[in-house]
N, C-alpha and C positions, 0 to 999 in steps of 0.2 A: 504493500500500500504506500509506503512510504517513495518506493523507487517513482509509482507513477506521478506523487506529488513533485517530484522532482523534477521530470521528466515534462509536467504541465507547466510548470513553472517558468524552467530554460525555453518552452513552445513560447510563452508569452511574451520572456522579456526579446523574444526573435522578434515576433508580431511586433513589439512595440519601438522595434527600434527600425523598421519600413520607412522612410520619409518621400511623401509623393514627391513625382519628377516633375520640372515646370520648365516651362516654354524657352529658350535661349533664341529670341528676339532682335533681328540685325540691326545694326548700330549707326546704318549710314542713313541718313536724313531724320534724326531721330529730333524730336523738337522736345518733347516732353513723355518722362515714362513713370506712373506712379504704381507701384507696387509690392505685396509686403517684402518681397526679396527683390535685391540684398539689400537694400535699403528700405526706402517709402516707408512705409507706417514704423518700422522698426527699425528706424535711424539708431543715431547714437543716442538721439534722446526719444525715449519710447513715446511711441502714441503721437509724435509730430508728423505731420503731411509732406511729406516732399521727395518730388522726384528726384530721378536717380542721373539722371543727365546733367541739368544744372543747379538743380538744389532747388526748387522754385518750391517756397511756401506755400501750402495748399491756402485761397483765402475761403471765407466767409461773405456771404454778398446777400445784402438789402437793396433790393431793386425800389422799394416802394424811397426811400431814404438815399440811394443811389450810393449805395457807402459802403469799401470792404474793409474788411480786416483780418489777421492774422487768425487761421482757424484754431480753435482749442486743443487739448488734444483727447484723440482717443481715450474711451474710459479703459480701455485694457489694451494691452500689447499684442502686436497682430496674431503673431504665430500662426501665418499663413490663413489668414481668416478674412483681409481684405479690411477695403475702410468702409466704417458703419454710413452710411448715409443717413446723420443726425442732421443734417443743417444744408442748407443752399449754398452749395460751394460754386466758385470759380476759379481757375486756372490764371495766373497772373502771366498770364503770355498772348501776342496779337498773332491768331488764325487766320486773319483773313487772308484773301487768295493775292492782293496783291502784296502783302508782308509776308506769308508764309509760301508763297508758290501758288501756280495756278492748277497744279495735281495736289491733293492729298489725301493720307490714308492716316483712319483711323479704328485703333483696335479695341472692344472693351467687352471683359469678361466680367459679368454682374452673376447677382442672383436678386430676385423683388417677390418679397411671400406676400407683401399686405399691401392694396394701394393706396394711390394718396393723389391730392389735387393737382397734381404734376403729370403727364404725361411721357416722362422723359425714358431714362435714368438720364440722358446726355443729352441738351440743348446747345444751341447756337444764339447768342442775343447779344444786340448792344446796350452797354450802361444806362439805366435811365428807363426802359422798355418794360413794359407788363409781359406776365407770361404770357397773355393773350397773344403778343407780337412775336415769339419769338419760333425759332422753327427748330423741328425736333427732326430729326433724320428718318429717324424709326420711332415709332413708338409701341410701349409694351404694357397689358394693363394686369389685370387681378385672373385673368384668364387661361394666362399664359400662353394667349396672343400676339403677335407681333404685328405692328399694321403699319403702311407702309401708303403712301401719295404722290403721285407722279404725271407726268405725260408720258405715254410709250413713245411719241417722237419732238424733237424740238418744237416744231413747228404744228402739232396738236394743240385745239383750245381745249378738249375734253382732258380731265382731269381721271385716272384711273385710282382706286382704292385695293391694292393687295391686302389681304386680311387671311391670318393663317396662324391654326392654333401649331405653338410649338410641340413638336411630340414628346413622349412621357423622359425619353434618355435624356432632355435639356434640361429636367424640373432641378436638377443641381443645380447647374450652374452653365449659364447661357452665353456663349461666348459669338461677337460679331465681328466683322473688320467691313468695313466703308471706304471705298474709295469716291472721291469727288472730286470735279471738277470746275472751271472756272463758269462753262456756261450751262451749267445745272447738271451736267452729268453725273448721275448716281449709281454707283454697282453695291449691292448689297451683299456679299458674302454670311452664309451658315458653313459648317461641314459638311452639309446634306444637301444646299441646295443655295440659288444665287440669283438674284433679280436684278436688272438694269433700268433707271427711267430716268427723266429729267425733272430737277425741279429747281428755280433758280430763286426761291428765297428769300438765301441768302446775299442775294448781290439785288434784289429787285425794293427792297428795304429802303427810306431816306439814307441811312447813313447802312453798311456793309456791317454785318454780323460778324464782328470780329472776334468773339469770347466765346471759350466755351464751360459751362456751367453743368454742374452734377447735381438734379434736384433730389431735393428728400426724401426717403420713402423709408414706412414704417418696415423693419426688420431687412430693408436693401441694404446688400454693400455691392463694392468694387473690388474685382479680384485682382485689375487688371487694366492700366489706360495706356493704352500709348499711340503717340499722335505721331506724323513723319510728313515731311515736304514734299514728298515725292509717292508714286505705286512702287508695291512690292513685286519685286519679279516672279513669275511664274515659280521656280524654284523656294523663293520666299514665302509665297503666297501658300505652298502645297506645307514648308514645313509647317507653318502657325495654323492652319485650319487641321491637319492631322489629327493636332491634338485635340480637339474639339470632338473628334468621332467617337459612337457611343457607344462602341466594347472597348474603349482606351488602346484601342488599335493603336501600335508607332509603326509597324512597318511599313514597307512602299506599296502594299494592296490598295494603299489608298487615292483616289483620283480626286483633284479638286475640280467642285460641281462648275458646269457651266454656263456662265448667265444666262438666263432668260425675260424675255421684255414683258414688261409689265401687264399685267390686264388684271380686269376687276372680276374679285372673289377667288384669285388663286389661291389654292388649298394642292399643300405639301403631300403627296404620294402616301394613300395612306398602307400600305406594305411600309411605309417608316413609322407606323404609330403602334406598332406592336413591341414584343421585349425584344430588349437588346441588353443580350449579356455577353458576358463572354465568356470563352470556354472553359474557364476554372469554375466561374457561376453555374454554369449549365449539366456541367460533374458535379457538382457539389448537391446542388438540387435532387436530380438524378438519383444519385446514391443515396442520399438522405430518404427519398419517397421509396425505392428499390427494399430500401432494408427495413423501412417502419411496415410494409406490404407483407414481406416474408414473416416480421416477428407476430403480426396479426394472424398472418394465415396459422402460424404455429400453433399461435395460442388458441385457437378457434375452430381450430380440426384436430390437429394429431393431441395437442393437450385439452382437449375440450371439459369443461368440468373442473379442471384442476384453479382451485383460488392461485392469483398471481395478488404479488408485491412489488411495488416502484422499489428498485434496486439503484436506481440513479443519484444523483446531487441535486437539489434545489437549488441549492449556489451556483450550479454552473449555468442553470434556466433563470435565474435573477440577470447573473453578469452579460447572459448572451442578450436578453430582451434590453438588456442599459446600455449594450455596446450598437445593437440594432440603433434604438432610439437617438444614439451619438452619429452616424452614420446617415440617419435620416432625415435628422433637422440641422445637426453642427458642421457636419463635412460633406459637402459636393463634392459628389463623384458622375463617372458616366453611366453608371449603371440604374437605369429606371424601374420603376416595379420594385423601389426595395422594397416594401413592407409585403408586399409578395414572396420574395426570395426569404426573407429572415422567418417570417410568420412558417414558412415549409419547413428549414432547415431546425427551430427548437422545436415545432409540434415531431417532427422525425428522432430525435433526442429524445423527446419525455414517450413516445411510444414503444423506441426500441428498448428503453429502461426497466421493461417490468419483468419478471420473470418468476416460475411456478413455485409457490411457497404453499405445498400441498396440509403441510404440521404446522404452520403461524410463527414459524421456529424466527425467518426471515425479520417479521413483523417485530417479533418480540425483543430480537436485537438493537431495534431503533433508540435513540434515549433522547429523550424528551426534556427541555428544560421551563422549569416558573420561572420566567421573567415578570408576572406580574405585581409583585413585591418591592420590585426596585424603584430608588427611587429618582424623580426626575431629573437628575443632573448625568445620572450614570443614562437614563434614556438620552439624554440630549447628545453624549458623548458615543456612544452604538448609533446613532443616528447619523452623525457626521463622519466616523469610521465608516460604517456603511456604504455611505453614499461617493464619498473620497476613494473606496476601491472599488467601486461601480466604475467610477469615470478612468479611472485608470487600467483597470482590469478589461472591462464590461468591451472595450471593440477590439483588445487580441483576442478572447476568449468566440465572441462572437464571431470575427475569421476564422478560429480553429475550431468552431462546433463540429465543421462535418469529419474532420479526425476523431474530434470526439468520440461521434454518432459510430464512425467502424470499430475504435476501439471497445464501446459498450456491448455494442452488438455483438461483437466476437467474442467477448468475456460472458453474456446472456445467453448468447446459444448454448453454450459449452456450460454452462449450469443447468440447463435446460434439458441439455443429453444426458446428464447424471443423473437428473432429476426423472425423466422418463425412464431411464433404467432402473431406477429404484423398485420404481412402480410397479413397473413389468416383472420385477423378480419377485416383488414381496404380495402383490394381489392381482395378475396381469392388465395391470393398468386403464380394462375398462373401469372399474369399480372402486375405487379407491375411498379405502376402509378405516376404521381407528388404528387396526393392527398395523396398518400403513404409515399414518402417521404417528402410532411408539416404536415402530422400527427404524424410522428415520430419526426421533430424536437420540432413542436407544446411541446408535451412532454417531449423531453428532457432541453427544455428549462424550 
């Protein structure tokens, strides 16, 4: 018992010491890059804003008051977690096409759970301007729709409306790149998929939209901004949207989508709106449903009759559901359908757990303790231990459930064989009798 404790332990502290891969971003026309690595949120001083190019302080901006100032800082340190969008931020740098170039590209990985009066995450607006005025590139709402306005051609008066819910692999974490143009040219870049139209905006404004601003949203942050004077080369373009694919694909299977021109009520392929996992997901699953099936059948045919006993840990169905729950709302990843994936992999855990405890012998092993005696400070103090190893524990545990799940299963069977032989020697095991159950304690005693 002791060796597997140990053995789970060294699995953990492996799980925990994985740190995800991130984007390595080329450096030529690079205007502005806020992000928590290697700098951005988790400068030298924690929780300040600033990019990684030229240091440019993240501000603070009052459109109604027309006034910036130095943004606060973050309430916690990033640790790869991106800036909170508490506050109407702007960029203290001039965008516009004839200060920045008449190409530009821009990249931004967000996540938005709750909306808010903002349209954005990302706006384009001059100082002084309501949101009413200001022009949003893409906009993203509570739907986890993307919508998008344009002309299909310069010289169209009709106005087209793309509207397309993102599918389930983006609910992490949604990543865009834009390219634009001086006289409205817009290409929208997904990993999946790519729109082109015109819209001029930005230049058709009294004065030229030269800010770009990150509006508020409740539970939004940014993983990821980065602005460039220039388009990214075809080769550029394939490594940064790669990473956006939703089995966390890196290899070269991947082809970057090719644009297509705008029309109204495009809607995304839906053979994309199904799961996408990947293949360690897909085995994991797999095996997990495979072996809770076999121990069913077991216990429901060839042991039929016989009382089973959870043989398993509660602890490890605590940690795996807190490592879930960290995985579903704290860390974007590409994989959609978590609470599909987790809810299979511990329901397959707590099935393949039980095993035939014919004499209560199992049962009787259990030890129980009164906590209800104690007194509240020593509750307060298990309640914070508790929950302290949840968040620590709770998502290596939850990656290693399906080792778990064949460990247990393998250890359940093979008690299971002993246990049906018993039977079968001492009352032939259709019938199982008292003499059955004092011959088994007989022996285990």
């Amino acid at each position: 018992m002791l060796k597997n404790r140990l053995l789970l332990l060294l699995l953990t502290m492996m799980a925990l010491s994985v740190s995800a891969q991130k984007v390595d971003f080329p450096q030529k026309g690079r205007l502005f890059h806020y992000a928590p690595y290697p700098r951005g949120v988790s400068f030298e001083n924690p929780g300040e804003l600033l990019d990684e190019v030229k240091l440019l302080p993240m501000q603070c901006y009052d459109f109604e008051r027309d006034s910036v100032w130095k943004a606060p800082r973050q309430q916690s340190i990033s640790d790869e977690r991106g800036i909170w969008l508490e506050n109407l931020y702007m960029v203290n740098a001039d965008v516009s096409f004839a200060k920045a170039g008449s190409q530009q590209s821009l990249y931004v990985a967000f996540t938005l759970d709750k909306g808010d009066e903002y349209p954005g995450p990302v706006a384009f607006v001059s100082r002084g301007q309501k949101p009413s005025e200001w022009y949003y590139p893409f906009r993203f709402n509570t739907n986890k729709e993307i919508r998008l306005e344009g002309r299909a051609n310069p010289t169209d008066t009709a106005v087209c409306v793309a509207q397309w819910r993102i599918p389930e692999f983006y609910k992490g974490l949604c990543r865009i790149l834009l390219e634009m143009e001086k006289d409205g040219k817009t290409t929208v870049y997904l990993a999946d998929t790519a729109l082109v139209f015109y819209n001029t905006a930005r230049t058709d404004a009294a004065q030229e939209l030269n800010r770009l601003v990150l509006c508020p949203f409740k539970d939004g942050r940014i993983y990821e901004l980065v602005y460039y004077n220039r388009f990214l080369s075809d080769k550029e373009k394939h490594e940064v949207l790669r990473h956006g694919t939703p089995d966390g694909d890196w290899d070269d299977k991947y082809t970057t989508p090719v644009p297509q021109v705008i029309q109204n009520h495009v809607e995304v392929d839906e053979a994309l709106m199904g799961i996408h996992w990947s293949d360690s997901h897909w085995i994991s699953i797999v095996v997990s449903i495979l072996l809770a099936l076999i121990s069913l059948y077991v216990r429901f045919f060839p042991m039929k009759g016989v009382p089973y006993t959870f043989n398993g840990t509660w602890i490890i169905i605590g940690l795996a559901v807190a490592g879930a729950l960290f995985y579903i709302y704290l860390a974007p990843s590409g994989v959609d359908n978590q609470y599909l994936y987790y809810t299979c992999i511990i329901v397959g855990y707590w099935l393949v757990s039980y095993v035939p405890d014919p004499t209560g012998y199992r049962q009787s092993q259990k030890k129980s303790y009164d906590l209800s005696r104690l007194p509240g400070f020593v509750w307060l103090i298990i309640i914070v231990v508790v929950v302290s190893l949840a968040y620590m524990f709770g998502p290596a545990i939850s990656v290693l459930l399906p080792l778990i799940t064949f460990y247990m299963f393998c250890k359940n069977m093979w008690l299971t064989f002993e246990t049906r032989q018993y039977l079968k020697n001492y009352n032939g095991y259709e019938e199982p009798d008292t003499m059955a159950d004092d011959s088994l304690d007989a022996d285990r005693s």
